[in-house]
Backbone atoms as SQL, in Angstrom:
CREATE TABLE atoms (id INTEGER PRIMARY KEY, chain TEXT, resi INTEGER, resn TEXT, atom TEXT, x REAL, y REAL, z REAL);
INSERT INTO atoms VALUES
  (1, 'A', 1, 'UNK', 'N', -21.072, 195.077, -54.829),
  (2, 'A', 1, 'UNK', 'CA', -21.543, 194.638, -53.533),
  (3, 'A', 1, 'UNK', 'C', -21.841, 193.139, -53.552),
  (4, 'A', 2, 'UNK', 'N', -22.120, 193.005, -54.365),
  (5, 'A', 2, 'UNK', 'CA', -22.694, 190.931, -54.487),
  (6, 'A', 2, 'UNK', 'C', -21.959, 190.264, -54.261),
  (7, 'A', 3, 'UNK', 'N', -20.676, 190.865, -55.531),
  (8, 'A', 3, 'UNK', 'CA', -19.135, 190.384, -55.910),
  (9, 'A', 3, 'UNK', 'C', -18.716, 190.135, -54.376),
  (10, 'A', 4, 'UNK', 'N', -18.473, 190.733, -53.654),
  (11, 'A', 4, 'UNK', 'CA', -18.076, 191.276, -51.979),
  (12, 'A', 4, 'UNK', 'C', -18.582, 190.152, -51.369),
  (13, 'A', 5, 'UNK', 'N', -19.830, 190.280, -51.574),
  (14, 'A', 5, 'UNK', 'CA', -20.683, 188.829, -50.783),
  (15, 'A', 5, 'UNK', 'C', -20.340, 187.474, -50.706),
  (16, 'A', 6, 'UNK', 'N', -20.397, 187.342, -52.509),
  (17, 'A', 6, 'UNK', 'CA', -20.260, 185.837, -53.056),
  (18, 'A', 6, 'UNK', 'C', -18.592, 185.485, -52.279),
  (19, 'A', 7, 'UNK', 'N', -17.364, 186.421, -52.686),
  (20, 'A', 7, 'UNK', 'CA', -16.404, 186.267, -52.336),
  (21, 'A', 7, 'UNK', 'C', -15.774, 186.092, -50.949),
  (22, 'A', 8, 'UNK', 'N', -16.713, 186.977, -50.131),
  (23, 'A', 8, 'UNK', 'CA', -16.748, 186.443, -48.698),
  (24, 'A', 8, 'UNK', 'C', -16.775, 185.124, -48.025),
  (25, 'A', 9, 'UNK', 'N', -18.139, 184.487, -48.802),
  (26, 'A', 9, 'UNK', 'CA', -18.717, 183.734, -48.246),
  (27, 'A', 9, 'UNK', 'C', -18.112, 182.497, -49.170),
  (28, 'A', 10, 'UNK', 'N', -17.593, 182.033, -50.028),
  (29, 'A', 10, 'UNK', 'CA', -16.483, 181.837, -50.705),
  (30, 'A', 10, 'UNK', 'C', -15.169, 181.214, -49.305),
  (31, 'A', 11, 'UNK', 'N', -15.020, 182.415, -49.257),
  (32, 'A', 11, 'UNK', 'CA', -13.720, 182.640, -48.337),
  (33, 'A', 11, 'UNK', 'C', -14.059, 181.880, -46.789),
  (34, 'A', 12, 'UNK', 'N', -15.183, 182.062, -46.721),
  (35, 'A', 12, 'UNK', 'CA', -15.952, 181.290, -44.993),
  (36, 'A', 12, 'UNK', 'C', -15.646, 180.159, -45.422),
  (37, 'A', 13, 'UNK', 'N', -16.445, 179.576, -46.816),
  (38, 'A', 13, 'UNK', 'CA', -16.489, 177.661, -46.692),
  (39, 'A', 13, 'UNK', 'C', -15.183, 177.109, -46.417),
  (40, 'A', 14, 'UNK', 'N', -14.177, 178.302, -47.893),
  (41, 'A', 14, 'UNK', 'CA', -12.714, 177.403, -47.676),
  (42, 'A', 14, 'UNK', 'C', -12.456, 177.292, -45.671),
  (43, 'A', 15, 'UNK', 'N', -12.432, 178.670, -45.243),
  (44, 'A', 15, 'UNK', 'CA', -11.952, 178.472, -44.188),
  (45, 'A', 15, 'UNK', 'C', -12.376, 177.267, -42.969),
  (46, 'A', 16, 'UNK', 'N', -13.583, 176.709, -43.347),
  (47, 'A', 16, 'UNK', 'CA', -13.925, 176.142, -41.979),
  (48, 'A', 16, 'UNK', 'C', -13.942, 174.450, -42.965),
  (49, 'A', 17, 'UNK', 'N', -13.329, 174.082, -44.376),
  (50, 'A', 17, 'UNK', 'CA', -13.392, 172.856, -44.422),
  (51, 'A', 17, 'UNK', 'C', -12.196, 172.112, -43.461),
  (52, 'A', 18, 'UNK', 'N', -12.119, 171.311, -43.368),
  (53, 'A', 18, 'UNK', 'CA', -11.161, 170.438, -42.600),
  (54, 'A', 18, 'UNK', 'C', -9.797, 170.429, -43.353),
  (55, 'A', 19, 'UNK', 'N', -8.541, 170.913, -42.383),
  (56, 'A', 19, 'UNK', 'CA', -7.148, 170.636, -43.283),
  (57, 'A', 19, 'UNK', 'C', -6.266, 169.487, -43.004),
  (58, 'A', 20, 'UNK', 'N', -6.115, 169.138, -43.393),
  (59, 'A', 20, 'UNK', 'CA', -5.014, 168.062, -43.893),
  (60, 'A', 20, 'UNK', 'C', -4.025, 168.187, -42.703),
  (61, 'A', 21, 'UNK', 'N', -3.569, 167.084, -41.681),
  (62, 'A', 21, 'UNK', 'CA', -2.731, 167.308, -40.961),
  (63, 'A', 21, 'UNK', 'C', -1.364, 167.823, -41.169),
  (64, 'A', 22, 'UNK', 'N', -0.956, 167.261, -42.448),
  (65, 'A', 22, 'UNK', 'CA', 0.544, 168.255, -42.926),
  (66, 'A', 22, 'UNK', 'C', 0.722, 169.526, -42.792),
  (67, 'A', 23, 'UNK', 'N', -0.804, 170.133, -43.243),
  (68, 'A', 23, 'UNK', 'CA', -1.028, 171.662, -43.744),
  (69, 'A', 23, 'UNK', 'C', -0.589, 172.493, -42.164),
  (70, 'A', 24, 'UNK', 'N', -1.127, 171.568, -41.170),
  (71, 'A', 24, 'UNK', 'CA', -1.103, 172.275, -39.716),
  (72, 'A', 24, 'UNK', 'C', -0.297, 172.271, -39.508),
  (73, 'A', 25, 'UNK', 'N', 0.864, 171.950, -39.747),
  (74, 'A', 25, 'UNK', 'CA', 1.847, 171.205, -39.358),
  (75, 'A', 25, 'UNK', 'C', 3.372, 172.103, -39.646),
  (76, 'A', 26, 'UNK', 'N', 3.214, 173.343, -40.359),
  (77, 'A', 26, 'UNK', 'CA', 4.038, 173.474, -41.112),
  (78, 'A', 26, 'UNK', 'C', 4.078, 175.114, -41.354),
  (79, 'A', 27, 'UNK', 'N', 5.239, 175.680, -41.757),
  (80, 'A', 27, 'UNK', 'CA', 4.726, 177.247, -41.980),
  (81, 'A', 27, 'UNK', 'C', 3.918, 177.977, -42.997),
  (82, 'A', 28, 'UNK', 'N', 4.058, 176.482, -44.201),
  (83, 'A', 28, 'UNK', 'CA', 3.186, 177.371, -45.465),
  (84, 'A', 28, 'UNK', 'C', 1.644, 176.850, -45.359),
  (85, 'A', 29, 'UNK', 'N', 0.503, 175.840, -44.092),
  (86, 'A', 29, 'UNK', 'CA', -0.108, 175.183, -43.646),
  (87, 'A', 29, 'UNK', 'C', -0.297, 176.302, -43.080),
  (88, 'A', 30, 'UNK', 'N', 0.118, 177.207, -42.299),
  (89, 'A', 30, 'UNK', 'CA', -0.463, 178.350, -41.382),
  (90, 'A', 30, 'UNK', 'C', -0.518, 179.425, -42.205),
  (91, 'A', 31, 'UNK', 'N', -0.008, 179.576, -43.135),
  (92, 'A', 31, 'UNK', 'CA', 0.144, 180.806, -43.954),
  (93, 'A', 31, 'UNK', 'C', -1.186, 181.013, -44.720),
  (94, 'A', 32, 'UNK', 'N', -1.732, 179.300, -44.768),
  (95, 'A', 32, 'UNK', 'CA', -2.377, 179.216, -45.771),
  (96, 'A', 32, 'UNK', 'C', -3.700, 179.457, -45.285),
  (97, 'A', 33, 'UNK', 'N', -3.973, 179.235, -43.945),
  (98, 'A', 33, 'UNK', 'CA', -5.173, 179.106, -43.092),
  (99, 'A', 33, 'UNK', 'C', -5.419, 180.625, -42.574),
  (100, 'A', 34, 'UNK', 'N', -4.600, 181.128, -42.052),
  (101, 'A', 34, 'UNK', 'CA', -4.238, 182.195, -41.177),
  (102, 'A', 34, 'UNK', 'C', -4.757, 183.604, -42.378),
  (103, 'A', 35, 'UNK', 'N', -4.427, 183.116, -43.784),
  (104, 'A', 35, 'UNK', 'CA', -5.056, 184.107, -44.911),
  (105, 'A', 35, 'UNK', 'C', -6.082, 184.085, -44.913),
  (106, 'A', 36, 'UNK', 'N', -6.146, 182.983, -45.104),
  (107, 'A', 36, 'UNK', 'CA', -7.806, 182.764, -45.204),
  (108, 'A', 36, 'UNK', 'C', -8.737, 183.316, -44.353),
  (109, 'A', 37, 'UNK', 'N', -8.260, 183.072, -43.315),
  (110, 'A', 37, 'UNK', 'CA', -8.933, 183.334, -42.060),
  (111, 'A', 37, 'UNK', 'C', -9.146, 184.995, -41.785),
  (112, 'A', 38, 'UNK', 'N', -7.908, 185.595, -41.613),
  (113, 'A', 38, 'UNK', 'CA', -7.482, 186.968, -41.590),
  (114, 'A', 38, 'UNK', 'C', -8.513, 187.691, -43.003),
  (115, 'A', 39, 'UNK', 'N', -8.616, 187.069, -43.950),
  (116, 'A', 39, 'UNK', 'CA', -9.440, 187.931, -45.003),
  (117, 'A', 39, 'UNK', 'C', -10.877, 187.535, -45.024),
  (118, 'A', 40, 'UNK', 'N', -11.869, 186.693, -44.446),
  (119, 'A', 40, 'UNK', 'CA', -12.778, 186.284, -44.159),
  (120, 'A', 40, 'UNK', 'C', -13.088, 187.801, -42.969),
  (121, 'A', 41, 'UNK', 'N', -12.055, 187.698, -41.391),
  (122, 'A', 41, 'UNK', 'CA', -12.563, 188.521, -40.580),
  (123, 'A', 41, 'UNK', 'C', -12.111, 189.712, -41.115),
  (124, 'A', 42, 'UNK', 'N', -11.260, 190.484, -41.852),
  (125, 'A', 42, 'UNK', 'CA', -10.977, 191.776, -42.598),
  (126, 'A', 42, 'UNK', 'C', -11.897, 192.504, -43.284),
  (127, 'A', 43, 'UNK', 'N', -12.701, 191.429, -44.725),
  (128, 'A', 43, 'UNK', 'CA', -13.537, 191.636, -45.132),
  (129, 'A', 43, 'UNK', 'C', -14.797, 192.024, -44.397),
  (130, 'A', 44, 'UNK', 'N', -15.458, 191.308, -43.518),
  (131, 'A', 44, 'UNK', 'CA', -16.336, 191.218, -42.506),
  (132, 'A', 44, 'UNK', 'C', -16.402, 192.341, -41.815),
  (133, 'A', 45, 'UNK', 'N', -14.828, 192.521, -41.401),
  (134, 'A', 45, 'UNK', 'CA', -14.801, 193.976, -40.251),
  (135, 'A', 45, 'UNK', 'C', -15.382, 195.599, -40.642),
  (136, 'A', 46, 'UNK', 'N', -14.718, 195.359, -42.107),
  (137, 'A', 46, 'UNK', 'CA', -14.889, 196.346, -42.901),
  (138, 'A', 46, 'UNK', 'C', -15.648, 196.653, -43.698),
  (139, 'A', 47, 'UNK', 'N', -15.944, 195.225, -44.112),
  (140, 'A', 47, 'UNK', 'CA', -17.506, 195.467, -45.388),
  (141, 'A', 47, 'UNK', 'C', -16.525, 195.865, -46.849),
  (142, 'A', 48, 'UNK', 'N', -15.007, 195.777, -46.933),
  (143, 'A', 48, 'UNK', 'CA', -14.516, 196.775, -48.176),
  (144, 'A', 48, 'UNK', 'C', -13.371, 195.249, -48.648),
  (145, 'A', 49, 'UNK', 'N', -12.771, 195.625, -50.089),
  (146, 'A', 49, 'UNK', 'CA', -11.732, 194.848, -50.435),
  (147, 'A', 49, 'UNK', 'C', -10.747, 195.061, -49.566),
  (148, 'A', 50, 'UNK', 'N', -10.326, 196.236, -49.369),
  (149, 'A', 50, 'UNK', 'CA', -9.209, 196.471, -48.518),
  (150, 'A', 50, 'UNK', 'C', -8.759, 195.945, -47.256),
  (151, 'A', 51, 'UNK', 'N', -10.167, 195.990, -46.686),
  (152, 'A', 51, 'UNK', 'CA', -10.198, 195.322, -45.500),
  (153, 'A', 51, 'UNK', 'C', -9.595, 193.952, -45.315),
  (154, 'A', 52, 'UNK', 'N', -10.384, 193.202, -45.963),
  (155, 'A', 52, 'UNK', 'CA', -10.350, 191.577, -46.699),
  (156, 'A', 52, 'UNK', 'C', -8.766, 191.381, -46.947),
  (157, 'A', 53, 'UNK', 'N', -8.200, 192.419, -48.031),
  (158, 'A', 53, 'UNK', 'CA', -6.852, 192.560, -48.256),
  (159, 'A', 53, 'UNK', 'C', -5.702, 192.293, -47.066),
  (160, 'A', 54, 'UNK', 'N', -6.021, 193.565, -46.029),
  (161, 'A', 54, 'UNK', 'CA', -4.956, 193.594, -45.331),
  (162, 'A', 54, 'UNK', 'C', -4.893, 191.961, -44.473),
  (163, 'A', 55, 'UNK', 'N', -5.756, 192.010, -43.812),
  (164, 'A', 55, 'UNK', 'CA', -6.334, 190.777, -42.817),
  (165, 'A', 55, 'UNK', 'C', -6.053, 189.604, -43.417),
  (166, 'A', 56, 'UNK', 'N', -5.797, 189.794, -44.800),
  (167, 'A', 56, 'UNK', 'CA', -5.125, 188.411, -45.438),
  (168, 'A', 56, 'UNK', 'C', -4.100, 188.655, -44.811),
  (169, 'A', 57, 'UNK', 'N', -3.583, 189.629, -45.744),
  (170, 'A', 57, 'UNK', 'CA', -1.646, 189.672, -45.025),
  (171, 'A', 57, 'UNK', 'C', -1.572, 189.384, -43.850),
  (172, 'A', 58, 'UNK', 'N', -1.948, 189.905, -42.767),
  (173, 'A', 58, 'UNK', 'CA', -1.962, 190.028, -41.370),
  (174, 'A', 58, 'UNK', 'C', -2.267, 188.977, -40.997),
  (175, 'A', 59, 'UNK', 'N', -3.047, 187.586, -41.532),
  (176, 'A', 59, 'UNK', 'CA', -3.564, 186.579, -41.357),
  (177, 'A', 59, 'UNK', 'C', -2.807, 185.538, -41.544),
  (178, 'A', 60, 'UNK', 'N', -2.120, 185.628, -42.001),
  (179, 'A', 60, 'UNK', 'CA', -1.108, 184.945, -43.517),
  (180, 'A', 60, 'UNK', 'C', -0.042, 184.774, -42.967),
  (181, 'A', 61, 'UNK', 'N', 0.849, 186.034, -42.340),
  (182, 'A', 61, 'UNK', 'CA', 1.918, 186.139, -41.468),
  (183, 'A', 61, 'UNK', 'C', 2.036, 185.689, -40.234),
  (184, 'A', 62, 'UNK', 'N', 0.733, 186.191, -39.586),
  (185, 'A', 62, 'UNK', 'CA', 0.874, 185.288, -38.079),
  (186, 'A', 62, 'UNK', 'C', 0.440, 183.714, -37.883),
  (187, 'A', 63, 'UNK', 'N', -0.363, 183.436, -39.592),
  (188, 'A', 63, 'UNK', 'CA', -0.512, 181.705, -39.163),
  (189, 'A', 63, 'UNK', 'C', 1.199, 181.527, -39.632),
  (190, 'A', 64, 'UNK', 'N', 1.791, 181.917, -40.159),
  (191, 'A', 64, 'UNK', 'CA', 3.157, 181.294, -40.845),
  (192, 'A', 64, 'UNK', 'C', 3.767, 181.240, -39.538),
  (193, 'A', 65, 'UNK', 'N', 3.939, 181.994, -38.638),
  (194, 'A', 65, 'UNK', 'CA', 4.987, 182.619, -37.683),
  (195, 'A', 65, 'UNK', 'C', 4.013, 180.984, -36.933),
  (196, 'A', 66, 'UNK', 'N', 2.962, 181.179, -36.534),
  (197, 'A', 66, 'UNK', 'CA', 2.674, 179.827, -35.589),
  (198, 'A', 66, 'UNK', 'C', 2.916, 178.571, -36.209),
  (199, 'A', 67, 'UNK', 'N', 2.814, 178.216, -37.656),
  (200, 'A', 67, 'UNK', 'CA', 2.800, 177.043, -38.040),
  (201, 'A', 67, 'UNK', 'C', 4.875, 176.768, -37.930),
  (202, 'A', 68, 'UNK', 'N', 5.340, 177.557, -38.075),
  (203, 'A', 68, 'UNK', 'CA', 6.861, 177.110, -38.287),
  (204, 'A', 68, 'UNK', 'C', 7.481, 177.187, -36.639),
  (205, 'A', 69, 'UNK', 'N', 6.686, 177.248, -35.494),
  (206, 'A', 69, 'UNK', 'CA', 6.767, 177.005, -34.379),
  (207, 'A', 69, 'UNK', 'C', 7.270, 175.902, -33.894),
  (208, 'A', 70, 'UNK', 'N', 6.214, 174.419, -34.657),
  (209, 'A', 70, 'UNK', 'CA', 6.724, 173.339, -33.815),
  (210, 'A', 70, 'UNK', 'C', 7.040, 172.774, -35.433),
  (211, 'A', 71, 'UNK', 'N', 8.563, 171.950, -35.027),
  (212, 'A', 71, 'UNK', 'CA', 8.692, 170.971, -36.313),
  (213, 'A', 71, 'UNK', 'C', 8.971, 169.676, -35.824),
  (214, 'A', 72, 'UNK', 'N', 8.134, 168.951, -36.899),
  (215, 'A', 72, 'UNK', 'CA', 7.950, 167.589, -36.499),
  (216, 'A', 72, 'UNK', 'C', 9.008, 166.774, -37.196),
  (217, 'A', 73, 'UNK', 'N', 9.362, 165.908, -36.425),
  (218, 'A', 73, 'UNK', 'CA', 10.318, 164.563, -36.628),
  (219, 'A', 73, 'UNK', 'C', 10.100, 163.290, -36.364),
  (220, 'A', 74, 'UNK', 'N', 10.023, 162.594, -37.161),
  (221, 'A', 74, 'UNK', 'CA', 9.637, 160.894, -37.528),
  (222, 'A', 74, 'UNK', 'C', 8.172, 161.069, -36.128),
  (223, 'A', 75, 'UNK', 'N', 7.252, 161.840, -36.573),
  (224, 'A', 75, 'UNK', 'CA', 6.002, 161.723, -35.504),
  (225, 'A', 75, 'UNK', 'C', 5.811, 162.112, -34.094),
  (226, 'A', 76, 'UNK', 'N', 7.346, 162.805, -34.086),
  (227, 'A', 76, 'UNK', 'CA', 6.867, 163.514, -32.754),
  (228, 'A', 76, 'UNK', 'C', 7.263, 165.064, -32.783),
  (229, 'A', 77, 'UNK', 'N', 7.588, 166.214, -31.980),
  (230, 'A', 77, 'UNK', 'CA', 7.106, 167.274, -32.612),
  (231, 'A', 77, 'UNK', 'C', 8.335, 168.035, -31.692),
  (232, 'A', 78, 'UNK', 'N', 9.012, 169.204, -32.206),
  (233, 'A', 78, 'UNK', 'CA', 10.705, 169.479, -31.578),
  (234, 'A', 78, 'UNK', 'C', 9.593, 171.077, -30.941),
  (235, 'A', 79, 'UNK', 'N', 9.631, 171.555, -29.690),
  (236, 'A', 79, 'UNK', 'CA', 8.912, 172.835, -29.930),
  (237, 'A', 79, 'UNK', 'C', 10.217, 173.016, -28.559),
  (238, 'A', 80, 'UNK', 'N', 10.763, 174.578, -28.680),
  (239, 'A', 80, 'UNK', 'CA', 11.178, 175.333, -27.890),
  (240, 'A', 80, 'UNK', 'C', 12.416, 173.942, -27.376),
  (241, 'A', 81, 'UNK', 'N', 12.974, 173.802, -27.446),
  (242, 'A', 81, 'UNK', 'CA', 14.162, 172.872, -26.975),
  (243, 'A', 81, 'UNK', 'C', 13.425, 171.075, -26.086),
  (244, 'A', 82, 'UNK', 'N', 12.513, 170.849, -26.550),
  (245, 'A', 82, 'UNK', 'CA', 12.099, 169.532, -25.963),
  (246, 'A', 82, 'UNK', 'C', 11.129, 168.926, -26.862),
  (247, 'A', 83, 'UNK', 'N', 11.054, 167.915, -26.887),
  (248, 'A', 83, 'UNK', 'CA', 10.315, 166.644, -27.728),
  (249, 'A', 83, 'UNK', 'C', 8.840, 166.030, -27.112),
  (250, 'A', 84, 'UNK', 'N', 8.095, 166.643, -28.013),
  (251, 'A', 84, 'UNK', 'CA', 6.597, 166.212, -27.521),
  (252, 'A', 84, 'UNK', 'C', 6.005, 165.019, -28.519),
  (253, 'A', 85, 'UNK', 'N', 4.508, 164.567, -27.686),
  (254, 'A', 85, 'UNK', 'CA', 4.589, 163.168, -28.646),
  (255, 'A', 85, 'UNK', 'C', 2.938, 163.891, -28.666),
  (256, 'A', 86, 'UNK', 'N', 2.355, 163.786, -30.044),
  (257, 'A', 86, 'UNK', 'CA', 0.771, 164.320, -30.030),
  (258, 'A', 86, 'UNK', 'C', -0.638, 162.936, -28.734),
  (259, 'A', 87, 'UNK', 'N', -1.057, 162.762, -28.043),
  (260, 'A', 87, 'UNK', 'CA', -1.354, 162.079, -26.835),
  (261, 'A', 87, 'UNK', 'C', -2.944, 162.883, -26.998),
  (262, 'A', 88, 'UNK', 'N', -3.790, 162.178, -26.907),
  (263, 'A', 88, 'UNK', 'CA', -5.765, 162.829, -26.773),
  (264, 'A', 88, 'UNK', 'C', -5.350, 163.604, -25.848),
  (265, 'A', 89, 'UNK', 'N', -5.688, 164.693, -26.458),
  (266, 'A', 89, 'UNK', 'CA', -6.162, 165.889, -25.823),
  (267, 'A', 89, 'UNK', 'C', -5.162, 166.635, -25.395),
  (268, 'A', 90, 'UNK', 'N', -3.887, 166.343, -25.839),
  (269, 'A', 90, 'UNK', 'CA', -2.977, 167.283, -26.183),
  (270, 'A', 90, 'UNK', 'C', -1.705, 166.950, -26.790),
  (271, 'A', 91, 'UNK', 'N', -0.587, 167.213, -25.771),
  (272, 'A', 91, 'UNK', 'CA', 0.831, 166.830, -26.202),
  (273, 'A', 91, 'UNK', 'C', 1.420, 166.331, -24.495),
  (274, 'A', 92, 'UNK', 'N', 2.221, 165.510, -24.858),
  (275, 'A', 92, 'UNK', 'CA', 3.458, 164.961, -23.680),
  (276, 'A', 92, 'UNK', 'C', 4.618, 165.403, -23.855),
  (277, 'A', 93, 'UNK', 'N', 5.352, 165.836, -22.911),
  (278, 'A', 93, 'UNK', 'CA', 7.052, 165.587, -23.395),
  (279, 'A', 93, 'UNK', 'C', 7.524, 164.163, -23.176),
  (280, 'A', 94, 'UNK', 'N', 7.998, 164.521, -24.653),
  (281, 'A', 94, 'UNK', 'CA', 9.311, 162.967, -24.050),
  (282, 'A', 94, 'UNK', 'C', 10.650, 162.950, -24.413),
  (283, 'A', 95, 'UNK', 'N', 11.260, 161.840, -24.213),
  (284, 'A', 95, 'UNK', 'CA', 12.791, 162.409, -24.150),
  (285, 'A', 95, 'UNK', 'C', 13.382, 163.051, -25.169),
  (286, 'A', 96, 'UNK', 'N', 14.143, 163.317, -25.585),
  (287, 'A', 96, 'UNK', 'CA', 14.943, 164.322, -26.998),
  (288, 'A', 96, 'UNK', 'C', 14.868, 163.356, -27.987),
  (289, 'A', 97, 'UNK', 'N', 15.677, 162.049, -27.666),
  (290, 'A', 97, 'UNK', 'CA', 16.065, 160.569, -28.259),
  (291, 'A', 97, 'UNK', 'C', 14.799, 160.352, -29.196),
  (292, 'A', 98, 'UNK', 'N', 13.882, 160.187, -28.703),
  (293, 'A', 98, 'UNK', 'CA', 12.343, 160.184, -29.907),
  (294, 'A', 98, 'UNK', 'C', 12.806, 161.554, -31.023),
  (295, 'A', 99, 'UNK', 'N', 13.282, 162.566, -30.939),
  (296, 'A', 99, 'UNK', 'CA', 13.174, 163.463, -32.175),
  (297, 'A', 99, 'UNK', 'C', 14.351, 163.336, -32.818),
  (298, 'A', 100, 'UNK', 'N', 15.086, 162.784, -32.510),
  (299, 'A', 100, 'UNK', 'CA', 16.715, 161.995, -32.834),
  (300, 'A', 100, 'UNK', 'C', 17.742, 163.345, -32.761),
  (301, 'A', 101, 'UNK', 'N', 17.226, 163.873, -31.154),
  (302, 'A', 101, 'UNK', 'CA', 18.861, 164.445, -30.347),
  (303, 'A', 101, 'UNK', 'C', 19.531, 163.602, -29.500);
């Protein structure tokens, strides 16, 4: 039961330190967060390893599936057939020519 605890809470700090903009950026960056994350609320849900276990996987897979969403080129970002530029407080489109179509 401690083991459970310490490892939980373990699992909270990694999750809420600050990541590295690459990490976001990317599918093994979501894979990596999305585990983390997924086995933090698994563990939690359940109180058991198993729990913790699956919710990794499950965590793991759907940050991968979001992080390999948008790919970035020389600083601006290719998502769904158009070229966004990162802008406070969100994203812009701009022309293709910035992601070099």
């Amino acid at each position: 039961m401690k083991g459970t605890i310490v490892a939980t809470a373990l699992l909270a700090m990694t999750a809420v330190l600050p990541q590295p903009a690459a990490a976001q950026n990317n599918a093994v960056g979501g894979a990596i967060v999305g585990g983390v994350v997924g086995g933090v609320i698994g563990g939690a849900a359940t109180g058991r390893a198993e729990g913790a276990l699956v919710g990794a996987v499950i965590g793991g897979v759907a940050g991968a599936a979001i992080g390999a969403e948008a790919e970035r080129r020389r600083g601006y970002y290719w998502h769904r057939g158009a070229c966004y530029r990162a802008v406070p407080g969100g994203y812009q489109q701009v022309s293709p020519r910035r992601c070099g179509v």
